[in-house]
C-alpha positions as CSV (number, residue, x, y, z in Angstrom):
1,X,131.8,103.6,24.9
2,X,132.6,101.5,28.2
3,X,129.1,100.2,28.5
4,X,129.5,98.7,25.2
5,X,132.9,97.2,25.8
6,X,131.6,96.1,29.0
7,X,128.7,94.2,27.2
8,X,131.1,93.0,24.9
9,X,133.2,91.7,27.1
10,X,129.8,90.0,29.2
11,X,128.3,88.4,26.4
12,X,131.6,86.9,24.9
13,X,132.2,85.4,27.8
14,X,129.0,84.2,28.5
15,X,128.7,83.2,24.7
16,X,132.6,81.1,25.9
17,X,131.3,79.3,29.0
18,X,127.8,78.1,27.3
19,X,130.2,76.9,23.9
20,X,133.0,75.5,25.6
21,X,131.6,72.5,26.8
22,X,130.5,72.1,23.7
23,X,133.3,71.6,21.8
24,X,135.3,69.3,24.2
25,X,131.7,66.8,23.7
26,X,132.5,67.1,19.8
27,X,135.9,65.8,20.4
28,X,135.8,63.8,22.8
29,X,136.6,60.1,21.6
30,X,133.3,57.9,21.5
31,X,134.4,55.5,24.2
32,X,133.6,58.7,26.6
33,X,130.2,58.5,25.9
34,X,127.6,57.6,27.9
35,X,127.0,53.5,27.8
36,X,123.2,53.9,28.2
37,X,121.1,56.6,26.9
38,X,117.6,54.6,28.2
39,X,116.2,54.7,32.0
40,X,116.6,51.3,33.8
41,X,113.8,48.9,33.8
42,X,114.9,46.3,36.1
43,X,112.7,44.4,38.7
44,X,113.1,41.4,40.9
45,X,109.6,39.5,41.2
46,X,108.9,37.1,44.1
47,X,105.5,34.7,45.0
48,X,104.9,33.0,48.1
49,X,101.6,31.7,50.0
50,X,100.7,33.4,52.7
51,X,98.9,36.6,53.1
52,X,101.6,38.8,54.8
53,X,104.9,39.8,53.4
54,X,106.5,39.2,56.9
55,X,105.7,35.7,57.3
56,X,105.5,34.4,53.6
57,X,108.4,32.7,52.2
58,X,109.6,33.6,49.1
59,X,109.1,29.9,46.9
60,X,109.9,31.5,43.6
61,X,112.1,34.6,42.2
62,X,113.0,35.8,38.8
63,X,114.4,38.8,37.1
64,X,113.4,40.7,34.5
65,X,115.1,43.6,32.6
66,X,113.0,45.5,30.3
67,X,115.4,48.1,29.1
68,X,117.4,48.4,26.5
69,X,115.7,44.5,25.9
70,X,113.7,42.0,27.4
71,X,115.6,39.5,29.1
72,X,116.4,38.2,33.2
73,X,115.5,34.6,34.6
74,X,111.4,35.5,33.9
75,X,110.5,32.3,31.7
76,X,108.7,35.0,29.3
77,X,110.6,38.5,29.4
78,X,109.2,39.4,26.1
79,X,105.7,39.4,26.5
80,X,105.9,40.1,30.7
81,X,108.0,43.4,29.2
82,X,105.2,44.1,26.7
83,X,102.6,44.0,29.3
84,X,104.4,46.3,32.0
85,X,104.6,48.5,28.4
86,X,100.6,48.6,28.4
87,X,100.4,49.8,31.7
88,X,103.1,52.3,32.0
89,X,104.8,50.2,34.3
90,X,101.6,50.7,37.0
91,X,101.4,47.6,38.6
92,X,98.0,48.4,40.1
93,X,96.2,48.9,36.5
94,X,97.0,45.1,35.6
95,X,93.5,43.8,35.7
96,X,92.2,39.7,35.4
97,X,91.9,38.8,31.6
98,X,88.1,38.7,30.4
99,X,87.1,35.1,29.9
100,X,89.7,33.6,32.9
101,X,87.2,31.9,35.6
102,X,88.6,30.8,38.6
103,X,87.2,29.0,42.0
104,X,86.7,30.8,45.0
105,X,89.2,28.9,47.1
106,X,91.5,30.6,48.9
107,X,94.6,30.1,49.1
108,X,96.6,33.6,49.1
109,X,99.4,33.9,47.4
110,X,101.7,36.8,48.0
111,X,103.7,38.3,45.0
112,X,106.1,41.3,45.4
113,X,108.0,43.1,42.5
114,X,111.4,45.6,43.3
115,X,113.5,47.4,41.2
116,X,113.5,50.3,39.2
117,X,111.0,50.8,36.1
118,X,112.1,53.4,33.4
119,X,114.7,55.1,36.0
120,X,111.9,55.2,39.2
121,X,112.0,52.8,42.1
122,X,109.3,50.3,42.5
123,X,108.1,48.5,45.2
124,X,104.8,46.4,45.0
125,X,103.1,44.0,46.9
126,X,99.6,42.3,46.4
127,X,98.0,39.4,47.7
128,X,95.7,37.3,45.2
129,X,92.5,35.4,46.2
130,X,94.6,32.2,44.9
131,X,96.9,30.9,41.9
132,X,94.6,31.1,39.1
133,X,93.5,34.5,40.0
134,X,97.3,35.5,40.2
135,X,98.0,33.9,36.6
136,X,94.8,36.1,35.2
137,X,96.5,39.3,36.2
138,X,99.3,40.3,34.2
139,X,98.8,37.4,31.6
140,X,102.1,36.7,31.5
141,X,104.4,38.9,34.2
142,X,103.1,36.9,37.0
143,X,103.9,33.4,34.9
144,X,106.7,31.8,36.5
């Protein structure tokens, strides 16, 4: 007979620990909720020429926010958003555009993206041949 009270005893307290919590989240009043229930997509893009990030000068930066909507100072959030979407957010698997042809000047030109994408930091760095071979990556994330 103890072991059963004993197991009794266990499992309604277990049972009043896992429940608990429970219940105060039912009634809890809605301004306690969470603000955001989305990972943040938020990255701060930079270009430059030059072909080392210690010596270029940044000569443009824009924002993007991809999460819970496109927006920032990108010129084209929507479409920059939907091609980070594409890729999974891997900045590496942007590849040129099929039909972009471009001269074989160069004239490197040093782009960096920081921030966080879907709740993991990111910090990328690539040097393009040029301008036009910059453009052709990315269609439109590396457009401003």
């Amino acid at each position: 007979m103890r072991n059963t009270a004993r197991w009794a005893t266990t499992l309604g307290l277990t049972a009043a620990a896992v429940c608990a919590p429970l219940s105060g989240a039912a009634l809890a009043a809605p301004g306690d909720a969470p603000s955001a229930l989305y990972a943040p997509s938020a990255l701060v893009l930079t270009v430059g020429h030059g072909d080392s990030a210690a010596t270029v000068t940044p000569e443009r930066a824009v924002t993007l926010t991809c999460a819970p909507g496109p927006s920032g100072t990108h010129p084209a959030a929507e479409s920059a958003c939907a091609d980070l979407n594409g890729v999974g957010g891997d900045l590496d698997a942007l590849t040129m555009r099929d039909g972009v042809f471009c001269t074989q000047q160069y004239d490197p030109v040093l782009v960096t993206v920081d921030g966080v994408w879907q709740g993991q930091r990111v910090s990328y760095e690539r040097i393009f041949s040029n301008a036009c071979v910059m453009s052709a990556h990315g269609s439109s994330l590396f457009a401003f």
